[in-house]
C-alpha positions as a printed NumPy array, in Angstrom:
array([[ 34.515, -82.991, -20.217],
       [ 31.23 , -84.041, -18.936],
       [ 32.031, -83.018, -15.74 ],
       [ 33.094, -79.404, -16.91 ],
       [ 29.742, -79.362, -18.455],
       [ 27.484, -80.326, -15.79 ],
       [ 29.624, -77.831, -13.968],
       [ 28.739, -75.407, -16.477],
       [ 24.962, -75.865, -15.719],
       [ 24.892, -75.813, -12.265],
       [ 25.95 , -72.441, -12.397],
       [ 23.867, -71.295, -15.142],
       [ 21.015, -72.432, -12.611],
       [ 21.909, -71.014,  -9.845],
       [ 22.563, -67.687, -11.463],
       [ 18.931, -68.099, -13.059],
       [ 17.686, -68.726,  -9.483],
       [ 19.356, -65.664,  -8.158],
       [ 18.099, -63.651, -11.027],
       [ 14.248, -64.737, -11.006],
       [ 13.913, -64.972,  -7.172],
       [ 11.412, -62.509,  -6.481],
       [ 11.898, -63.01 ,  -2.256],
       [ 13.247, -60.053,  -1.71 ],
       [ 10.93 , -57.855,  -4.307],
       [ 10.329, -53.711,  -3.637],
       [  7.323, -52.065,  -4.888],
       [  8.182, -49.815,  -7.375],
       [  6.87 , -46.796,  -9.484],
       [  4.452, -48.084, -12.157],
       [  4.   , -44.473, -13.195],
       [  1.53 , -41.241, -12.289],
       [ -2.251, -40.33 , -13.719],
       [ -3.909, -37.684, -13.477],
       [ -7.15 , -36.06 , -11.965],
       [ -8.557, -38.829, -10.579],
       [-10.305, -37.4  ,  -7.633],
       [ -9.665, -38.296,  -4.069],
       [-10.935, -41.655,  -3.828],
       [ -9.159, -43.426,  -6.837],
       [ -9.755, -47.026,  -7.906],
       [ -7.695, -50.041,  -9.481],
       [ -7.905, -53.152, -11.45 ],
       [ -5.248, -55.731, -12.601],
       [ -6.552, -57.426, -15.576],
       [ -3.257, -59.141, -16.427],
       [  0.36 , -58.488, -15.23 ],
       [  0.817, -55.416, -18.118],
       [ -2.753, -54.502, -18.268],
       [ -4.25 , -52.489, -15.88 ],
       [ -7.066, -49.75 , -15.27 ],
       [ -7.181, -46.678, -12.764],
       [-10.671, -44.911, -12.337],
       [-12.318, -42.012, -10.596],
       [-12.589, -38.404, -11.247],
       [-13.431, -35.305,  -9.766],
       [-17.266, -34.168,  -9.295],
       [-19.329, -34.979, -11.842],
       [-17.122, -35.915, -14.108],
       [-15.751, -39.594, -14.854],
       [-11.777, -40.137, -15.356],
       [-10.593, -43.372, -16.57 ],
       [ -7.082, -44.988, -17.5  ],
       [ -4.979, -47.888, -18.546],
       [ -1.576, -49.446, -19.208],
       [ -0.603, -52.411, -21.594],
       [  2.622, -52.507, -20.65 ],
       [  2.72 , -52.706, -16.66 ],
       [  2.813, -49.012, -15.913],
       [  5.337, -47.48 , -18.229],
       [  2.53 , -45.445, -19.884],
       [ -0.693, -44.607, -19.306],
       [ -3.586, -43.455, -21.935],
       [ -6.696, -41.959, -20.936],
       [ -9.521, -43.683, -22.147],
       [-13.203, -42.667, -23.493],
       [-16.263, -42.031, -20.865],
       [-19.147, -41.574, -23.432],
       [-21.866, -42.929, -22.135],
       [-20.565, -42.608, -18.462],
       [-22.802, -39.566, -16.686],
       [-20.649, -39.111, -13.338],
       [-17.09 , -39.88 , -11.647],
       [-16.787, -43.135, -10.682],
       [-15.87 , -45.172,  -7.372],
       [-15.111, -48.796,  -8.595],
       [-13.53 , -50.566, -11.926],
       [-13.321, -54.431, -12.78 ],
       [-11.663, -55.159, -16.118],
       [-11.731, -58.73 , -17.339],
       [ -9.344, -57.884, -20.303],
       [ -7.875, -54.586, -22.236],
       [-11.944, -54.254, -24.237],
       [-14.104, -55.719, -21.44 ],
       [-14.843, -53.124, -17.977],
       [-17.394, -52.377, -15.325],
       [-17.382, -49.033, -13.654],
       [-19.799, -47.796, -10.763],
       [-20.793, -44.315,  -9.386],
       [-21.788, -42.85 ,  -6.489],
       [-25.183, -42.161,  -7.334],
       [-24.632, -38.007,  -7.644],
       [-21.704, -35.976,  -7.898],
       [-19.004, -36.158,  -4.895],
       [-21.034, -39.266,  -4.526],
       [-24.165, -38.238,  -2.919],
       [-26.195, -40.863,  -3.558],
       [-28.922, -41.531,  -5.702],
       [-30.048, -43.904,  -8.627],
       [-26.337, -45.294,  -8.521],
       [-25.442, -47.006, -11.848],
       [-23.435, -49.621, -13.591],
       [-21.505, -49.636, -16.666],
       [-19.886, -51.591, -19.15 ],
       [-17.272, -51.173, -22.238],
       [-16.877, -54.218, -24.24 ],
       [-14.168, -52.063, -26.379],
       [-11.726, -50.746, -24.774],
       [-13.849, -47.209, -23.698],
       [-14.835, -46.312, -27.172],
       [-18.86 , -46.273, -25.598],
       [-20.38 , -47.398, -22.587],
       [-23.696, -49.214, -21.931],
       [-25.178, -48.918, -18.56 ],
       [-26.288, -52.094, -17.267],
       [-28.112, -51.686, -14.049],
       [-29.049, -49.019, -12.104],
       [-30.341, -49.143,  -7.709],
       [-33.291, -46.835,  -8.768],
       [-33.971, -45.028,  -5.55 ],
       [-32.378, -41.727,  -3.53 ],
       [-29.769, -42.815,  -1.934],
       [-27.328, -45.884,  -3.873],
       [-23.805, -45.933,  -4.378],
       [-22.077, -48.487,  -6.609],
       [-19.212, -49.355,  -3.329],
       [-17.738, -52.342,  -5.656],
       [-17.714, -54.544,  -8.732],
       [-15.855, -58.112,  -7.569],
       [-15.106, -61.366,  -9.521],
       [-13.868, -63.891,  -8.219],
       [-10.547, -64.892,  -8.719],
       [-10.896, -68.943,  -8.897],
       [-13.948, -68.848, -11.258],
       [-14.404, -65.37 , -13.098],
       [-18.019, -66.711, -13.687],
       [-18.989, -65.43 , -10.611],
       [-19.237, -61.833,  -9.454],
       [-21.04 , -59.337,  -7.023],
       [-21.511, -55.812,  -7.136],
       [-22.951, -54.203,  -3.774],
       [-24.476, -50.413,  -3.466],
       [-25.267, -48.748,  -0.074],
       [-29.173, -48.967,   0.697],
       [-30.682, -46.968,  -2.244],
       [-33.835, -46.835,  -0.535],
       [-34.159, -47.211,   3.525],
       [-31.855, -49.475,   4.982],
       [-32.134, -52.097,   2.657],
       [-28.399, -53.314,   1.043],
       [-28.792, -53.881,  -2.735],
       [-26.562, -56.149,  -4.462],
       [-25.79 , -57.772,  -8.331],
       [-24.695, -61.314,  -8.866],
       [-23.568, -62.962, -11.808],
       [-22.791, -66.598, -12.704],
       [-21.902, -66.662, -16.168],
       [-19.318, -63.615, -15.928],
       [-21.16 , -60.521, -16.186],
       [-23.494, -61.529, -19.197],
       [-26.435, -61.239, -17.043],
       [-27.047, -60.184, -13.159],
       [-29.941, -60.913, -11.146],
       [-30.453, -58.823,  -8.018],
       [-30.236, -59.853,  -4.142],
       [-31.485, -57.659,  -0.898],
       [-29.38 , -58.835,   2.284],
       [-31.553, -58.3  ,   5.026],
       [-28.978, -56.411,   7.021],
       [-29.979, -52.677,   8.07 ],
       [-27.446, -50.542,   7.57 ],
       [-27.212, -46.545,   6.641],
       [-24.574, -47.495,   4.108],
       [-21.703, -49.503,   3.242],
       [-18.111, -49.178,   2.204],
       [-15.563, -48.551,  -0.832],
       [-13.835, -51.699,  -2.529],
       [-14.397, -53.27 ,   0.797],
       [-16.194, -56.536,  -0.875],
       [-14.871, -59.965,  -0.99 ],
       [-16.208, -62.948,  -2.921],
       [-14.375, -66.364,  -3.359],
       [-17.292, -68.284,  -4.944],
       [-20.262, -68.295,  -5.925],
       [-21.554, -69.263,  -2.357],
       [-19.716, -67.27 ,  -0.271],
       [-19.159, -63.598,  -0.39 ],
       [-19.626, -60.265,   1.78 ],
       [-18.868, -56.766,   1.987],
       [-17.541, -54.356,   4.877],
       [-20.458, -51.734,   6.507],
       [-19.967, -47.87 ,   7.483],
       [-21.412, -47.53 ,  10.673],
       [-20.798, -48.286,  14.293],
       [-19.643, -50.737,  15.835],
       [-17.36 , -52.22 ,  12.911],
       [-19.077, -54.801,  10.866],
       [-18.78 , -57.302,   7.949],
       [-21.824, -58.71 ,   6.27 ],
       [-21.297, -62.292,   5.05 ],
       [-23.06 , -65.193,   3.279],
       [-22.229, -68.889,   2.995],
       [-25.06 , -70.415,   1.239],
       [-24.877, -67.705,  -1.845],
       [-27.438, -65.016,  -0.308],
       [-30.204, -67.667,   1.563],
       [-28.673, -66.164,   4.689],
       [-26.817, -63.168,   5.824],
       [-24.887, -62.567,   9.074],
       [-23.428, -59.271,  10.559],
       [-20.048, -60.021,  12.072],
       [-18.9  , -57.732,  14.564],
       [-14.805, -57.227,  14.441],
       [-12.377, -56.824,  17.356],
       [ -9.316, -54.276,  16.063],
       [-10.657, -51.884,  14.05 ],
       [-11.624, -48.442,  15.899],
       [-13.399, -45.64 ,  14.085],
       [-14.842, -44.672,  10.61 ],
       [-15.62 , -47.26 ,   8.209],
       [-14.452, -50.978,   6.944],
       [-12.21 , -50.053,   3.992],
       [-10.586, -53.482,   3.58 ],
       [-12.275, -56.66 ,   4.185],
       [-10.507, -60.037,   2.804],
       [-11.211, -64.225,   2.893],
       [ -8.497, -66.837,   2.044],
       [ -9.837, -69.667,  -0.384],
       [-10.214, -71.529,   2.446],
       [-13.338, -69.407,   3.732],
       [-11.942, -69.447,   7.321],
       [ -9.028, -66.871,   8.04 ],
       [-10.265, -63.528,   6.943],
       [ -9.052, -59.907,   7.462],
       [-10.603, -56.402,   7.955],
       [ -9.608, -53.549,   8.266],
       [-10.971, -49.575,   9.12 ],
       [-10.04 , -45.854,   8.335],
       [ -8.307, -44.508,  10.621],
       [ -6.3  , -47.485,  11.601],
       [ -3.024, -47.674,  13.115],
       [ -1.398, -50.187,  14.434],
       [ -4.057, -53.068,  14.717],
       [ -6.702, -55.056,  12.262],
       [ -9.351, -57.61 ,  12.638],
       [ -8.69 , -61.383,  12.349],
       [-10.838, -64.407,  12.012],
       [ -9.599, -67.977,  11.709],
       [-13.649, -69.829,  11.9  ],
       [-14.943, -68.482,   8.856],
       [-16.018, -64.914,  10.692],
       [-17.678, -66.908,  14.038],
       [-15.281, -64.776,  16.2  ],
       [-12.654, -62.01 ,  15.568],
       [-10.023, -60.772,  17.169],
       [ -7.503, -57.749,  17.032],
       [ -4.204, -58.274,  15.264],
       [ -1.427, -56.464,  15.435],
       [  0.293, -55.237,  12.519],
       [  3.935, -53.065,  11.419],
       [  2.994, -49.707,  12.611],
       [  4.185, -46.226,  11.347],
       [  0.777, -44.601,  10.458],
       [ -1.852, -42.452,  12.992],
       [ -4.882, -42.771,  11.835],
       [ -4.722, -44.807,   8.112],
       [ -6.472, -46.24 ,   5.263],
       [ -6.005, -49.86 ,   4.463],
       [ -5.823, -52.408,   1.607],
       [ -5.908, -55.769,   1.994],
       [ -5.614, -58.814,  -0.301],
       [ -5.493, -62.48 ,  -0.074],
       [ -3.484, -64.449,  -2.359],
       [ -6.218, -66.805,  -4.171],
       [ -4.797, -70.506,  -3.98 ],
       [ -1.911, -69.763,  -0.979],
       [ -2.202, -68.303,   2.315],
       [ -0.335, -65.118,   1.625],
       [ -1.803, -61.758,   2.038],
       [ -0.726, -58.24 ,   1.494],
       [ -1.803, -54.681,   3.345],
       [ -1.146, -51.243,   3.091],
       [ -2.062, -48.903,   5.674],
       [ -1.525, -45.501,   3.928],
       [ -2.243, -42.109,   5.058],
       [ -2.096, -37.94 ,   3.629],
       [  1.753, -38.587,   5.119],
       [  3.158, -41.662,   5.631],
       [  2.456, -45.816,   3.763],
       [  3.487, -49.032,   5.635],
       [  2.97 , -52.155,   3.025],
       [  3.451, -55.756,   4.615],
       [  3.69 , -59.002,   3.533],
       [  1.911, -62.448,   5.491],
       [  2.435, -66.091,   4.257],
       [  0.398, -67.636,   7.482],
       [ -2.789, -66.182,   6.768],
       [ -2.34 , -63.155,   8.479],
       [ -0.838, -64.211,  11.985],
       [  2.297, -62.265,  11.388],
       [  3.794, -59.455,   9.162],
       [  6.998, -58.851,   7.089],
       [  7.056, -54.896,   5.841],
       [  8.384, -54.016,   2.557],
       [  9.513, -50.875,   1.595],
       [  6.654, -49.014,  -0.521],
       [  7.595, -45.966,  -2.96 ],
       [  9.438, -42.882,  -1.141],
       [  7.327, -40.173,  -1.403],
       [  3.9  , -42.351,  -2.376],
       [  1.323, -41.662,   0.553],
       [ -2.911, -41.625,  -0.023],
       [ -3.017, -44.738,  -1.442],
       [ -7.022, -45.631,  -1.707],
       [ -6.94 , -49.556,  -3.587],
       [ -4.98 , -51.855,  -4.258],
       [ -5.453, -55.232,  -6.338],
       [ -3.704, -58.413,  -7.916],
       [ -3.489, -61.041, -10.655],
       [ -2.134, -64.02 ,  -9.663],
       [  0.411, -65.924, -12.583],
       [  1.236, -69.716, -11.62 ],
       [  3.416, -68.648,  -8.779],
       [  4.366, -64.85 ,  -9.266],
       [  1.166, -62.216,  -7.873],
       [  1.515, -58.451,  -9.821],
       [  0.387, -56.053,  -7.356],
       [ -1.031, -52.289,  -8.116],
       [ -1.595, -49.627,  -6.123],
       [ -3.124, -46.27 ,  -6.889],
       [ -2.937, -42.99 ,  -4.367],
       [ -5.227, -39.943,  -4.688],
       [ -1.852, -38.186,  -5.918],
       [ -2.465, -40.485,  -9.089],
       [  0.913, -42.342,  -8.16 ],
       [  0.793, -45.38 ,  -9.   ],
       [  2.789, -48.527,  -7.456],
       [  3.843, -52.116,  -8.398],
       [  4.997, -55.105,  -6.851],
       [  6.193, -58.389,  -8.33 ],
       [  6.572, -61.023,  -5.693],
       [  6.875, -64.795,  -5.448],
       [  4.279, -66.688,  -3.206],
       [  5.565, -69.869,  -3.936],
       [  5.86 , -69.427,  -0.05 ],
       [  2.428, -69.287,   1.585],
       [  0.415, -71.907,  -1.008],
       [ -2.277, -73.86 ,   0.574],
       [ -1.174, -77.415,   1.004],
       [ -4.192, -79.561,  -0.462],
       [ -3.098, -82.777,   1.969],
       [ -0.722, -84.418,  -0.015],
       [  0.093, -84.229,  -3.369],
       [ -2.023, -87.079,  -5.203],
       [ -0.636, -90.014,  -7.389],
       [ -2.993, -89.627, -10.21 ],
       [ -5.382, -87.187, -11.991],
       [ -8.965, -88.085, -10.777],
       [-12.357, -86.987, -11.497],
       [-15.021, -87.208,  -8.425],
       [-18.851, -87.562,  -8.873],
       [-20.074, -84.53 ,  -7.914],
       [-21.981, -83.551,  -4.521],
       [-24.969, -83.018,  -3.283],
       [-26.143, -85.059,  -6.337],
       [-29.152, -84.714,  -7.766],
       [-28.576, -81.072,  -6.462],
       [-30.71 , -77.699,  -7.203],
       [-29.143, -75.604,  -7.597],
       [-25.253, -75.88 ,  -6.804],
       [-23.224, -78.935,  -6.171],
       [-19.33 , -79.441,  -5.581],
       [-17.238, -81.129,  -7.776],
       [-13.386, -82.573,  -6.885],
       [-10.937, -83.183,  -8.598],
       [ -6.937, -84.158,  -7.971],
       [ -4.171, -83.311,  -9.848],
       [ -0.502, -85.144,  -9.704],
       [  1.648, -82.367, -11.651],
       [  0.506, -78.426, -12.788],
       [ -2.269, -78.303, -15.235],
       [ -4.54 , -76.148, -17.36 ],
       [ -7.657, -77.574, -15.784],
       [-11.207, -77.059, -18.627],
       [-14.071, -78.457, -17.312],
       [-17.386, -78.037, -19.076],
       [-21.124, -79.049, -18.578],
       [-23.014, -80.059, -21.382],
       [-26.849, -81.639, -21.442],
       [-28.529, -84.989, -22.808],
       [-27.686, -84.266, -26.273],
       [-23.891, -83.342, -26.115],
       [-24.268, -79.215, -26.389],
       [-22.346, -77.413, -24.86 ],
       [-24.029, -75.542, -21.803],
       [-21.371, -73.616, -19.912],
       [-17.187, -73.315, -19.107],
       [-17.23 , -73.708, -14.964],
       [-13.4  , -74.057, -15.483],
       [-10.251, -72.802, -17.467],
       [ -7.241, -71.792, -15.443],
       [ -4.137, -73.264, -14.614],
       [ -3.814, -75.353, -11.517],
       [ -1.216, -76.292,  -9.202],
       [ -0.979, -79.993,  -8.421],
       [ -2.813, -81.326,  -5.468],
       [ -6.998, -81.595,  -4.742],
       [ -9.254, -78.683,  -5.538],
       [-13.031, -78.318,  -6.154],
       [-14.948, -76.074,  -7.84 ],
       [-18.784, -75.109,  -7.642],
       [-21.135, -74.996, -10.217],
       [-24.221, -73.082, -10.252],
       [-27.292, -74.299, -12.477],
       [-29.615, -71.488, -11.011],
       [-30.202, -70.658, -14.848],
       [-30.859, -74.098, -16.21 ],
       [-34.085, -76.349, -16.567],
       [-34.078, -79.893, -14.287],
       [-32.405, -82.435, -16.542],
       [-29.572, -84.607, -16.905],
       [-26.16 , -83.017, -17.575],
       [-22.722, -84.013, -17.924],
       [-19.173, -82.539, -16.836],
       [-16.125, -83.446, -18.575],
       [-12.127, -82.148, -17.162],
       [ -9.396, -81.952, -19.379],
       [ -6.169, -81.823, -17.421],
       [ -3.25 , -82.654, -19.748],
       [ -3.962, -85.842, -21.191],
       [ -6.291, -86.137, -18.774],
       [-10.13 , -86.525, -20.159],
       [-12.823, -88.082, -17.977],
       [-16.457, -87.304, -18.053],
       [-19.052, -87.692, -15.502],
       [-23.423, -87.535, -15.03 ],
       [-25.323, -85.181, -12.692],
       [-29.086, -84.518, -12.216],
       [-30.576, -81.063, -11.411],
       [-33.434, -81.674,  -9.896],
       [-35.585, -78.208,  -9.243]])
């Protein structure tokens, strides 16, 4: 009997393994919006709950889904004066949109702006001022959502113009990369923490602009691959070594760094499409990535779990050509990934990256809170921590007395040794504490900011 029983199991498993293995996983339809102008964008709040924006000329266009793609409901624009070129949604209430400065996206006093219900008014929040800005992306990152950019071309001269937040959009304070530049590019921006983020340029030869030590600094990185027209896909593993770019008009080659951008070099990818426009995403916490390459006429999609060194294609939607963004949410091991074409197609993908995640040395034996480094610090410092088993990691700072200050921390976690970065830029020299709840986990530790 107990045999026939643990017989019994075994096959219930193994048909729930069969069932649930998302290996093999298609994109698929996720359903078709309309008049959303020719350069279309997308965000992925959660896996059901997503936002398309854009519009023709002058005037702003802007939808969502709560339920993965099966419909789609236009959404207010009071408040918003032109079509847009970038969208960020944090939840179903809370989204940034950017234009382009003028109609068709001219240029001009480019401005941001933000629903905290769901569309039923927007606020605008910053504007370049200048002739000549255009709101290219609005990025958070996906390990802390406390940090985020948002980069315009040069409104005035050739001066970049960029908006960074630490406590998750609240509040942004404004950085000028000294990089010269006649402008920038669409979606092309990457930023994994609050140190280390960049965007992709529009001008020759192909560039990235990068910093490491969260704006001190700024290099131009000149790429080996991409021929032609402008970055439209520029991408950094967690790891802030391998990265990816990518330009229009690209066919069968991209650009590939595996020394955090020191040197580049061309890689080839599936080809199929003369002369395309790419998407490219890295996996946060794993080394997978995804592209599309997508053109008027033809789409190749591909898969990498070795930080881009080599390519698996998967079939995208017959028919579903044009595509202009694509982005992710990441759910313990399953990514959700959209897609949006100028047709107003939209695509989805469900996929398991269980292959591809970052091995953080080996898996440690106990849960362990590190003192945090540099230390005193002004005004960031690093702090460590290791995990045995899967967690829903909290860590908050509070000062001398006990109040609360800030969240740096609430996601889940896989097992193994991470770190996160906190930023004090906004806080008086003093004596703080951090405390991490993993589990039953609870340890507490002091730091100094010294300014």
């Amino acid at each position: 009997m107990k045999r026939n029983l643990l017989t019994v199991i075994c096959i219930l498993l193994l048909i729930a393994f069969v069932f649930n293995d998302n290996s093999n996983a298609q994109w698929v339809s996720a359903g078709t919006v309309s008049n959303v102008g020719s350069y279309p964008s997308i965000s992925v709040a959660s896996p059901t709950c997503v936002f398309v924006a854009g519009g023709p000329n002058g005037t702003p266009v802007i939808w969502r889904t709560t339920n993965g793609g099966l419909n789609w409901v236009s959404i207010g624009t009071t408040g918003v004066s032109l079509e847009v070129y970038c969208v960020w949604a944090k939840d179903s209430l809370v989204v940034f949109v950017g234009d382009g400065g003028a109609s068709g996206g001219a240029g001009g006093n480019a401005k941001v702006y933000k629903t905290t219900n769901g569309g039923v008014n927007w606020t605008t929040i910053l504007q370049t001022g200048g002739t000549a800005g255009f709101i290219n992306g609005i990025v958070f990152s996906k390990n802390n959502p406390m940090y985020g950019i948002i980069e315009s071309d040069p409104p005035t001269g050739t001066t970049y113009w960029i908006a960074k937040t630490v406590d998750g959009g609240n509040n942004w304070f404004i950085q000028n990369p000294p990089l010269s530049g006649a402008a920038s590019a669409q979606n092309s921006i990457v930023i994994i923490d609050t140190m280390f983020y960049g965007f992709g340029l529009n001008a020759a030869p192909s560039r990235v602009g990068v910093t490491t030590n969260a704006g001190v600094n700024w290099t131009y990185q000149t790429l080996v691959g991409p021929t032609g027209g402008f970055i439209c896909a520029f991408a950094f593993a967690d790891d802030k070594l391998n990265g990816l770019a990518a330009s229009s008009g690209t066919t069968n080659a991209i650009s590939r760094t595996t020394n955090g951008g020191l040197t580049w070099v061309s890689q080839t990818i599936p080809s199929g499409v003369t002369s395309g426009y790419v998407s490219i995403k890295f996996i946060n916490g794993t080394s997978t990535a995804y592209l599309i390459n997508s053109s008027a006429s033809a789409t190749i999609t591909a898969k990498s779990t070795d930080f881009g060194a080599t390519w698996t294609t998967i079939a995208p939607v017959s028919g579903v050509n044009g595509i202009t963004h694509m982005e992710y949410v990441r759910v313990g091991q399953t990514v959700y990934l959209y897609a949006i074409s100028s047709t107003g197609a939209v695509m989805k993908l469900v996929d398991n990256v269980l292959v591809g995640v970052e091995n953080n040395n080996s898996i440690p034996e106990e849960y362990k809170l590190e003192q945090n480094y540099p230390n005193p610090f002004n005004p960031t410092t690093t702090i460590n921590f290791s995990l045995p088993k899967s967690a829903f990691v909290t860590i908050k700072v509070y000062d001398i007395l006990g109040k609360e200050i800030k969240t740096i921390l609430s996601e889940n976690k896989d097992s193994g040794n991470h770190s996160v970065l906190f930023d004090a830029g906004d806080l008086p020299s003093g004596i703080y504490y951090y405390k991490i709840i993993a589990n039953n986990f609870i340890d507490t530790k002091k730091m100094i900011l010294l300014k």
